[in-house]
N, C-alpha and C positions, 0 to 999 in steps of 0.2 A: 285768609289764613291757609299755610299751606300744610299738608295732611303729617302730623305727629307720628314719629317712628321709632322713636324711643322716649318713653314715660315712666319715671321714676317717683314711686309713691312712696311715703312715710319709710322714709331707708334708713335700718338699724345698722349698723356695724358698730362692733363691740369687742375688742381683743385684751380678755382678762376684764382687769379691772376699767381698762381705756376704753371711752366711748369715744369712735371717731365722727360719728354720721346719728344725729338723732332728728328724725322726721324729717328727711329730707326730700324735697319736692325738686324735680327736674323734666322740662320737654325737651327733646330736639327736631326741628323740624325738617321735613325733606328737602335735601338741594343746599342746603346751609352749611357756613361753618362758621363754628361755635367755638371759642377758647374757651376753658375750660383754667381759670384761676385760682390762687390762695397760700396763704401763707407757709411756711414748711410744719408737716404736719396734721393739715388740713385736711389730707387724707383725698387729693386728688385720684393717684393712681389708686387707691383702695376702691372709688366710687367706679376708676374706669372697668377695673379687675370685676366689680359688682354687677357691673352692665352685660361683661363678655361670660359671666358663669364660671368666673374663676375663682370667684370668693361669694360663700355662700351667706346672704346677711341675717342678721339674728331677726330682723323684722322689715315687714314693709312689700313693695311690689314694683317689678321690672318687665317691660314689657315693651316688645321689637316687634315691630311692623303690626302691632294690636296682637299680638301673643302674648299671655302669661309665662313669661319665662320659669317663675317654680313650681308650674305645674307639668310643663312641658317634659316628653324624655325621647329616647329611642330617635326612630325618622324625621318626629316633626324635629323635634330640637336640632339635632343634624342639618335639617334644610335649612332653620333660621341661622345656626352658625355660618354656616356657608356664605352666606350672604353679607355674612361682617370678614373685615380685614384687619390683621392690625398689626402695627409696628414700634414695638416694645423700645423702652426708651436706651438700649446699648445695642438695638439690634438682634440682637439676641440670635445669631446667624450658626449653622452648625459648621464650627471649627473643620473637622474635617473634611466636608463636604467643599465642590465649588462654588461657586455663586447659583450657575445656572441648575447645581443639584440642590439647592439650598431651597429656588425656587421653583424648581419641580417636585418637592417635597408632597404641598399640600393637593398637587392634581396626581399625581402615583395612590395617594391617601383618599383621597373621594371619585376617582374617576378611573375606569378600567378601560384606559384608552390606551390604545399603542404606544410604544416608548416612541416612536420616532415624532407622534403627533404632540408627546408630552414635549419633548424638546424643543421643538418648533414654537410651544405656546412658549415656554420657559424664555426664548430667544426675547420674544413680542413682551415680553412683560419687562424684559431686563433692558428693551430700547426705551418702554414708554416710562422708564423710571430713568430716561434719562443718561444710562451709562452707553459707552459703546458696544461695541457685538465680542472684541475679541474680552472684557471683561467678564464673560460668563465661565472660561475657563478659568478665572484666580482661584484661588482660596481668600478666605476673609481675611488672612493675616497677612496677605499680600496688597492689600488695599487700605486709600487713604479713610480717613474719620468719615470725608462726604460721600465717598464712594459707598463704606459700608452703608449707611444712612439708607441711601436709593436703592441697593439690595436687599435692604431689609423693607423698603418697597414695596420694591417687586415681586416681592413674596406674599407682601400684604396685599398685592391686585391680581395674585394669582387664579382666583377663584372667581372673579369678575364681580366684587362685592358691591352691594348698595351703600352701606355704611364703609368706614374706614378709619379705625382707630387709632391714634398716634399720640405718642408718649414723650415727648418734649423732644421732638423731631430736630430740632435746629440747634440743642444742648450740644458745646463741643465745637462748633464749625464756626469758623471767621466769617466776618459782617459779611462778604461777597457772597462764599458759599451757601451761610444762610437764608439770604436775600433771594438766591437762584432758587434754593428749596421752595421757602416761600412762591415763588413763581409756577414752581413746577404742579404743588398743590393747589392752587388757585386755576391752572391750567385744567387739570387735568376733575379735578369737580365742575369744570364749565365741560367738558370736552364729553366726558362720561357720565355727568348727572349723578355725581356721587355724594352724600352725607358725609360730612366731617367731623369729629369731633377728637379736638387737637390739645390738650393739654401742654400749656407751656407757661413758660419766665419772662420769655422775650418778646419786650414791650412794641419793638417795631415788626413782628407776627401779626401783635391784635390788629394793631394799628391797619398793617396792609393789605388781610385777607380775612378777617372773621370780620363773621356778619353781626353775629350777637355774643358778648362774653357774660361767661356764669362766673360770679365770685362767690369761694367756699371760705366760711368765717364761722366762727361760732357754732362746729355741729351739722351747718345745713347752707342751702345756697341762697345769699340772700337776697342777690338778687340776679336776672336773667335777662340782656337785654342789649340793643346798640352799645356804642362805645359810649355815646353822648350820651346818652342818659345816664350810664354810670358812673360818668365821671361827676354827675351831679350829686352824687350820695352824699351824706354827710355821714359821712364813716371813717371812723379813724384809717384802718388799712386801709381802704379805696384811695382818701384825699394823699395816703404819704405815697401811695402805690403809684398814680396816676397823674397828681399831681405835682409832683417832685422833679428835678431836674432833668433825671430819662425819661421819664413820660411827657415833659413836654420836650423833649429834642424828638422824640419817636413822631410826637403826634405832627409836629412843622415839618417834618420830614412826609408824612404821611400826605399832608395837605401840599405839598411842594410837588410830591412823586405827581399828583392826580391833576395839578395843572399845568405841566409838561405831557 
């Protein structure tokens, strides 16, 4: 078993009268990637928002690299952030800024290191997401859908994180583009020995790059695990989810990719 790096115990979320999340149980383990599933509503990105300390839950316990995340404050908390990346599901990139300021943002913000040294990493981040060199000068409204995708990135590998959060990454982009994404994260978690945990729709994602998918149904996750076993559930969502016409083109395609 490989060593647990995110541990979510009896997780409340509760907005008003909506209960999104009641007892929810969740691992991730190191080196993996994990999809992260469910029906709209489900409250996926609430659990991811609950992970990163962006939403604070009415109950329960989070915990990165064996930390207590709600006890945590000040330095230590600072250094466990650090450690996580992530890339919000429009990007979420600052307008005004260019790319390569966008992704110098978070090392000016934790690191009192020469501009000239911030630049240079800023370069290194925007090739290994992928883009060319002279894209660091755009602005985000100068860039296509997949482009911003990879700068939002590179922003997320700014800080050289263990973990790396991503928000339905491939929402938006045509099967090609997508498919390259998909590549590029699979790459780049073998390349740098990174945590994944990927949040998405698209069935040919699970298919080609996660290791184990979580499905969120009823409140909590029901269950946690390969693809094949989950396709084995007898679950309403699961069987229409996976078993239905996309899921079986995603999965022959999946099994066709891997004997080529």
């Amino acid at each position: 078993m490989s060593e647990t790096v995110i541990e979510v115990r009896g997780l409340r979320n509760q907005f008003g009268a909506q209960v999104v999340h009641e007892n929810l149980d969740l691992d991730v383990r190191r080196g993996e990637i994990i999809g992260v599933v469910g029906g709209s509503g489900s409250g996926k990105s609430v659990l991811l928002r609950s992970i990163i300390g962006l939403n604070r839950p009415r109950a329960g316990r989070v915990q990165l690299f064996g930390e207590d995340m709600g006890s945590l404050g000040g330095e230590r908390r600072a250094a466990i952030e650090q450690r996580c990346g992530v890339l919000f599901q429009n990007g979420a990139l600052f307008s005004s800024l260019t790319v390569a300021e966008n992704v110098a943002v978070p090392l000016v913000e934790r690191h009192g290191l020469p501009r000239t040294l911030i630049d240079r990493l800023a370069a290194l981040k925007i090739g290994l997401a992928g883009l060319p060199p002279e894209a660091g000068a755009k602005f985000p409204s100068e860039l296509s859908g997949g482009m911003v995708k990879r700068a939002a990135l590179a922003r997320a590998l700014a800080l050289d994180p263990d973990i790396l959060f991503l928000d339905e990454p491939t929402a938006g982009l045509d099967p090609i583009g997508a498919a390259a994404f998909d590549q590029l994260i699979l790459t780049l978690r073998d390349s740098l020995g990174l945590t994944v945990f990927l949040i998405t729709h698209d069935l040919d994602t699970l298919y080609t790059i996660c290791d184990r998918v979580a499905v969120l149904a009823n409140k909590r996750v029901l269950i946690n695990a390969p693809l094949a076993e989950v396709e084995r559930q007898d679950e309403p969502w699961i069987r229409d989810y996976f078993q239905g016409p996309r899921g079986r083109a995603a999965e022959h395609a999946a099994v066709a990719a891997k004997r080529n």
